[in-house]
C-alpha positions as CSV (number, residue, x, y, z in Angstrom):
1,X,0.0,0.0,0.0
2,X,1.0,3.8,-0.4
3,X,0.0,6.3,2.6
4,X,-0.1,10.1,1.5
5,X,0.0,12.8,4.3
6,X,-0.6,16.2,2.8
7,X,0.2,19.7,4.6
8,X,0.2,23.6,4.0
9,X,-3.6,23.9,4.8
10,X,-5.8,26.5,6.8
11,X,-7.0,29.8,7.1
12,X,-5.8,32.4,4.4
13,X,-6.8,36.0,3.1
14,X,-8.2,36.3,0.0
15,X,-5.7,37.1,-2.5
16,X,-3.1,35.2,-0.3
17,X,-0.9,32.2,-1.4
18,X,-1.4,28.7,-1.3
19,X,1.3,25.8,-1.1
20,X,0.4,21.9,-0.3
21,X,2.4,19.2,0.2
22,X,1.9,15.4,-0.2
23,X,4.2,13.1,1.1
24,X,4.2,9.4,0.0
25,X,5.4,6.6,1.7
26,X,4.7,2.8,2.0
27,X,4.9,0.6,-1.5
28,X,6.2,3.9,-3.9
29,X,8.8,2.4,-5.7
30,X,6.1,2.5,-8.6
31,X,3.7,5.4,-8.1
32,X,2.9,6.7,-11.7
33,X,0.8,10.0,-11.4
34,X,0.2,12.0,-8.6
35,X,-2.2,14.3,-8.3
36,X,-4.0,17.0,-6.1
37,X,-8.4,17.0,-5.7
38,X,-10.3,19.6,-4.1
39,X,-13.9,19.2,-3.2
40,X,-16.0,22.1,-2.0
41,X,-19.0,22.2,0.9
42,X,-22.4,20.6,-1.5
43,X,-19.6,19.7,-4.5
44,X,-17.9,17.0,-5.7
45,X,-14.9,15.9,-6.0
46,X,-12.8,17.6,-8.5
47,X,-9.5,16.8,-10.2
48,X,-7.5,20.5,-9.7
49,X,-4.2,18.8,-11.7
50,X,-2.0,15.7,-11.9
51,X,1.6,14.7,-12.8
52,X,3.8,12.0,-14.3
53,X,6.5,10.6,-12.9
54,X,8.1,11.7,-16.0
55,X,6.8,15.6,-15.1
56,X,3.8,16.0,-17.6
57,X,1.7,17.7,-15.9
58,X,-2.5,18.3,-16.5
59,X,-4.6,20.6,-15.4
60,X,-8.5,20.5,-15.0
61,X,-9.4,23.5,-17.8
62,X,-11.2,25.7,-14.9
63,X,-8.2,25.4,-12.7
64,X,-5.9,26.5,-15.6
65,X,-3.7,29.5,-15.1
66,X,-4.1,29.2,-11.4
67,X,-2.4,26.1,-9.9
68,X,0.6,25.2,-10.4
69,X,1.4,20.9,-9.7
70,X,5.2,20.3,-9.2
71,X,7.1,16.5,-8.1
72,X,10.2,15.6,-6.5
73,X,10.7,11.8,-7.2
74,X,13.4,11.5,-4.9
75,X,11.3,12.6,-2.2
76,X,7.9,10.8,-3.5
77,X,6.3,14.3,-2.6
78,X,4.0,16.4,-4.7
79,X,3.4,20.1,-4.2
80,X,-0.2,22.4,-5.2
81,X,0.7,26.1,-5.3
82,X,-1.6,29.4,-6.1
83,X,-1.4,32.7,-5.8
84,X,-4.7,35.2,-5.6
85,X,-6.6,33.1,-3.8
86,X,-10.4,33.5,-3.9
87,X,-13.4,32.0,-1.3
88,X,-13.7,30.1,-4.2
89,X,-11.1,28.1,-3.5
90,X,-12.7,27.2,-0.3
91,X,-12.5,23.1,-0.2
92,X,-11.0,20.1,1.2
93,X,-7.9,19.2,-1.2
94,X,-6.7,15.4,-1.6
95,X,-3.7,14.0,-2.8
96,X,-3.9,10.9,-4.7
97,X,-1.2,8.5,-6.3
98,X,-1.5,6.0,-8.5
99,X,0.4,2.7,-8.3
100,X,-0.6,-0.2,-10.3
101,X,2.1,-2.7,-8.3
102,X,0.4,-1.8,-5.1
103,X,-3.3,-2.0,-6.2
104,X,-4.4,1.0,-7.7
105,X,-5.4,4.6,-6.0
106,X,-4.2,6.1,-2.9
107,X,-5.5,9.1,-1.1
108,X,-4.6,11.0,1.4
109,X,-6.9,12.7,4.3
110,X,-7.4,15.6,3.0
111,X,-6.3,19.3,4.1
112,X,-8.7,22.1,4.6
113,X,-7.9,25.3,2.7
114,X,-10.7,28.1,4.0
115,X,-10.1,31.6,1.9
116,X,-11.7,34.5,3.7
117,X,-12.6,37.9,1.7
């Protein structure tokens, strides 16, 4: 199995900057993409982007321009960053990895980021 413990949540400002971590650990040795979900109060869960191990990166069209998804392979951690935050952004955000060798997806807990105007 893969756990994922993401950080960098909580309160912040509107306009204010956002960075997440996800750090895996467990059965990584194959993890393929990684990737970072929000899901908002009455939403869904959405797919904000993902990444390769490889560093192709993809982006949900609404969240494009915003986010930016970044990797370090050598320390099986994934990163979310924005800047201008909006209530909008309001949510719960999730990491998940994929990892065929270890059966499939992974998520993590799930971090609260609250943006207040």
């Amino acid at each position: 199995h893969v756990q994922l413990v993401e950080s960098g949540g909580g309160t912040v400002q509107a306009g204010g900057s956002l960075r997440l971590s996800c750090a895996a650990s467990g059965h990584t040795i194959c993890i393929s993409a990684m990737g970072w979900y929000r899901q908002a109060p009455g939403n869904e869960r959405e797919l904000v982007a993902a990444i390769s191990n490889n560093g192709t990166t993809v982006y949900a069209e609404s969240m494009k321009g915003g986010f930016t998804i970044s990797r370090d392979n050598a320390k099986n951690t994934v990163y979310l960053g924005k800047n201008s935050l909006n209530p909008e952004d309001t949510a719960v955000y999730y990491c998940n990895a994929e990892s065929a060798c270890a059966g499939g997806d992974f998520w993590g807990q799930g971090t609260q980021v609250t943006v207040s105007s």
